[in-house]
MDAnalysis code that builds the backbone (N, CA, C; Angstrom):
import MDAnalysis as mda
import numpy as np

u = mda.Universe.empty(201, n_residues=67, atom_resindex=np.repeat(np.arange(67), 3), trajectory=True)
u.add_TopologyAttr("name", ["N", "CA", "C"] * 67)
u.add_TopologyAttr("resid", np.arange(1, 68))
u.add_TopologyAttr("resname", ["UNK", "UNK", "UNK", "UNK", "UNK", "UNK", "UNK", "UNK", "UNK", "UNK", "UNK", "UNK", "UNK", "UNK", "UNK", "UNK", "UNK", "UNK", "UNK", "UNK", "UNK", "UNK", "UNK", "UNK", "UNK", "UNK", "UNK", "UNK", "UNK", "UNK", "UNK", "UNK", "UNK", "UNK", "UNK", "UNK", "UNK", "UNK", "UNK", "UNK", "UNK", "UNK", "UNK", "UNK", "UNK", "UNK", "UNK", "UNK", "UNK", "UNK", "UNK", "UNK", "UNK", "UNK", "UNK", "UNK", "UNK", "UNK", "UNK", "UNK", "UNK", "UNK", "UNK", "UNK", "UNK", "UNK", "UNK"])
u.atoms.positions = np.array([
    [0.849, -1.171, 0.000],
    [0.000, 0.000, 0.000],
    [0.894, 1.232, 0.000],
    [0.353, 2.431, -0.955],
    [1.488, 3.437, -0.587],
    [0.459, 4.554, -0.356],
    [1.147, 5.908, 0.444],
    [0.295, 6.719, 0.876],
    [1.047, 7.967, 0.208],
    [0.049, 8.660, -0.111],
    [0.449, 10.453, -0.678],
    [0.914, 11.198, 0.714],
    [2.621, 11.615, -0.015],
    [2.926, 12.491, 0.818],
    [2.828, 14.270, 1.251],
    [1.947, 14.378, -0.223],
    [1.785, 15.760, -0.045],
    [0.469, 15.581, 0.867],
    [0.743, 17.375, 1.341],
    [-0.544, 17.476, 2.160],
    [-1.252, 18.713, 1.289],
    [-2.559, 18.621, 1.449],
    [-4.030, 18.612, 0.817],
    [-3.456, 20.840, 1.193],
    [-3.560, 21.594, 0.425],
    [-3.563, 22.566, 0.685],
    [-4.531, 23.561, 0.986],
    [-5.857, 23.095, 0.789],
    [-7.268, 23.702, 0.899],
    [-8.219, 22.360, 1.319],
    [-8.694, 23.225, 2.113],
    [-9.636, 22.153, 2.775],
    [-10.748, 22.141, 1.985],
    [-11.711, 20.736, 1.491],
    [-12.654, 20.504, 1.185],
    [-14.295, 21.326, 0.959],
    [-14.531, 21.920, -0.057],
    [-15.431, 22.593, 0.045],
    [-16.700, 22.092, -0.665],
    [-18.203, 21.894, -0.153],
    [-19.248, 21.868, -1.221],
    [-19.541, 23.354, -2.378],
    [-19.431, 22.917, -3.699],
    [-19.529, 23.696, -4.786],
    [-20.562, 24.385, -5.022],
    [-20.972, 25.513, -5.027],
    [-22.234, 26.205, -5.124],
    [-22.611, 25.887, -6.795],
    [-24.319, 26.336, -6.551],
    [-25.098, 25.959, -7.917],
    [-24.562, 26.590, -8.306],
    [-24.142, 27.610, -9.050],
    [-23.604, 28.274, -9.658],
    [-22.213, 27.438, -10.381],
    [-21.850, 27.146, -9.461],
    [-20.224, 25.842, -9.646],
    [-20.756, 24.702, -10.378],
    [-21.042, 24.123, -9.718],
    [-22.217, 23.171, -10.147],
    [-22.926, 23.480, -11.564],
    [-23.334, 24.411, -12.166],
    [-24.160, 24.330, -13.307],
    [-22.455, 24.395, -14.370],
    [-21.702, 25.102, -14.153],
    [-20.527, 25.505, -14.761],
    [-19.590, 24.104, -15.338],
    [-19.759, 22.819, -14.266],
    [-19.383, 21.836, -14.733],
    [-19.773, 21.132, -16.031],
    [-19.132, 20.493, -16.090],
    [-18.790, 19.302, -17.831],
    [-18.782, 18.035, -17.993],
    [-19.782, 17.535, -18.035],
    [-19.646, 16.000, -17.809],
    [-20.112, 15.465, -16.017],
    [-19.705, 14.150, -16.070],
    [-19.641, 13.863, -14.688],
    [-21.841, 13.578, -14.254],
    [-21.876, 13.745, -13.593],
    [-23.496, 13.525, -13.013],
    [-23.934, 14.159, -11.523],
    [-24.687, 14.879, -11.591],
    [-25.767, 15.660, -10.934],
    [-27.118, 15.116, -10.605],
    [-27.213, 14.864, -9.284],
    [-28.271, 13.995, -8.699],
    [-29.216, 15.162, -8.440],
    [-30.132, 14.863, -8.492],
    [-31.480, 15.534, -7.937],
    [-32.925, 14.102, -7.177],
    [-32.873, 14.860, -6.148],
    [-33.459, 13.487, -5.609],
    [-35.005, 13.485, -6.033],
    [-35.526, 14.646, -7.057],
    [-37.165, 14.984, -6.982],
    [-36.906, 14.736, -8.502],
    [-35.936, 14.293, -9.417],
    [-35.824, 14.253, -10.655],
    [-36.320, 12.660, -10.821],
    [-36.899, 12.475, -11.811],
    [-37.542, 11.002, -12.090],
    [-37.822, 10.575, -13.888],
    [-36.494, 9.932, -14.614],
    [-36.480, 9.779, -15.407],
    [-37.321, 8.369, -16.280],
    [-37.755, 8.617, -17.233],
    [-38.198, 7.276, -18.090],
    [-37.503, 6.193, -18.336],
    [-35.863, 6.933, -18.299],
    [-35.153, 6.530, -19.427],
    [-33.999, 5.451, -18.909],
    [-34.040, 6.310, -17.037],
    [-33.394, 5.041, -16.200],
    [-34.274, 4.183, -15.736],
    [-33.519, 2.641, -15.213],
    [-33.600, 1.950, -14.528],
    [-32.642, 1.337, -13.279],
    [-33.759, 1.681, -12.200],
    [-33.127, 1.147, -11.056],
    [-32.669, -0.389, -11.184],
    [-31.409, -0.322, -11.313],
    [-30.656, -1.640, -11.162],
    [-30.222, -2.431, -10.138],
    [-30.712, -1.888, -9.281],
    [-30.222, -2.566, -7.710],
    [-31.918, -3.561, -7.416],
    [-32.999, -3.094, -7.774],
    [-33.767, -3.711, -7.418],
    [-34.622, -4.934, -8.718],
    [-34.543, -4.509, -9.823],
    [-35.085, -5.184, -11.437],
    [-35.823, -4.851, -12.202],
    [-36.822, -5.726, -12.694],
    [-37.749, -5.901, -13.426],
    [-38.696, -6.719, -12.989],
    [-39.760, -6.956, -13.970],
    [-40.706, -8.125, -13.919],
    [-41.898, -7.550, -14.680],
    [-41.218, -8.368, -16.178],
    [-42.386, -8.199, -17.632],
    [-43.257, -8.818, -17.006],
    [-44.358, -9.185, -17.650],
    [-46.134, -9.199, -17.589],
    [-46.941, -9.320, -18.866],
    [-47.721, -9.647, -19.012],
    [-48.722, -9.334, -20.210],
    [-49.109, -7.766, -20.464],
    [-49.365, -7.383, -19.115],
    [-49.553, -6.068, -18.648],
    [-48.839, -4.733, -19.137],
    [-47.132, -5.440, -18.360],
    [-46.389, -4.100, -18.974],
    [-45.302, -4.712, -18.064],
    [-43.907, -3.835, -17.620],
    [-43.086, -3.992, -17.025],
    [-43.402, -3.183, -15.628],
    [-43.117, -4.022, -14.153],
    [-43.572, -3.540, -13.185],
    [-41.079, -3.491, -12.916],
    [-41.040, -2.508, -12.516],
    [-39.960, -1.868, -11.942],
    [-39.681, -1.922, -10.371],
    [-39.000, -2.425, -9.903],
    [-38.801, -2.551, -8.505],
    [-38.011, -2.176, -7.795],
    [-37.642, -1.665, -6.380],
    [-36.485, -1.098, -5.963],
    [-35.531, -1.657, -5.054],
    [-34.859, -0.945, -4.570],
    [-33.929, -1.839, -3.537],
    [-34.422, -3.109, -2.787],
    [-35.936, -2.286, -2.554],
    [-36.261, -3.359, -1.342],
    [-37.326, -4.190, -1.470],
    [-37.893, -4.459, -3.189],
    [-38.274, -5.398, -3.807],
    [-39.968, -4.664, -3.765],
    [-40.029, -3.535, -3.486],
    [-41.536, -2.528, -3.657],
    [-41.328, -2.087, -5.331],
    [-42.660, -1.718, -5.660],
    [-42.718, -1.625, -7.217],
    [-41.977, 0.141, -6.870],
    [-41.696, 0.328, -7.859],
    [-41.201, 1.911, -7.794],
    [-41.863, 2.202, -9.107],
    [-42.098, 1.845, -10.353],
    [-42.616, 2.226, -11.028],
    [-43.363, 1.210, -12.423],
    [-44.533, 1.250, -13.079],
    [-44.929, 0.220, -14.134],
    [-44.900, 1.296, -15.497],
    [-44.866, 0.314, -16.488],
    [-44.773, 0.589, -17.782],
    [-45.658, -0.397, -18.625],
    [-46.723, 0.154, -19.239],
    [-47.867, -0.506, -19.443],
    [-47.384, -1.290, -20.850],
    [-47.941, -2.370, -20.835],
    [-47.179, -2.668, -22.430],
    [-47.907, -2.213, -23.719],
])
């Protein structure tokens, strides 16, 4: 294991929106944002005749897609 010997010259700061909109790439969470286009991968699927029922971490539907 090796460790960095420099030391950190500025301490850690959260980036204001402003900072934040200015960035390039990378990903920006919004927790009230709710896309079509993802899927929660931690919890699955489960097609149907119906449609696709979407599930989450903890095996509750989070969202359906009618077929």
């Amino acid at each position: 294991m090796t460790q960095s010997t420099q030391q950190p010259t500025a301490a850690p700061r959260q980036l204001s929106d402003a900072e934040l909109d200015l960035v390039s790439g990378g990903m920006k969470w919004d927790r009230n944002h709710k896309s079509n286009d993802v899927i929660d991968a931690r919890g699955g699927q489960v097609k149907t005749w119906f449609g696709t029922f979407t599930l989450d971490v903890n095996g509750k539907i989070s969202s359906f897609t009618p077929a």
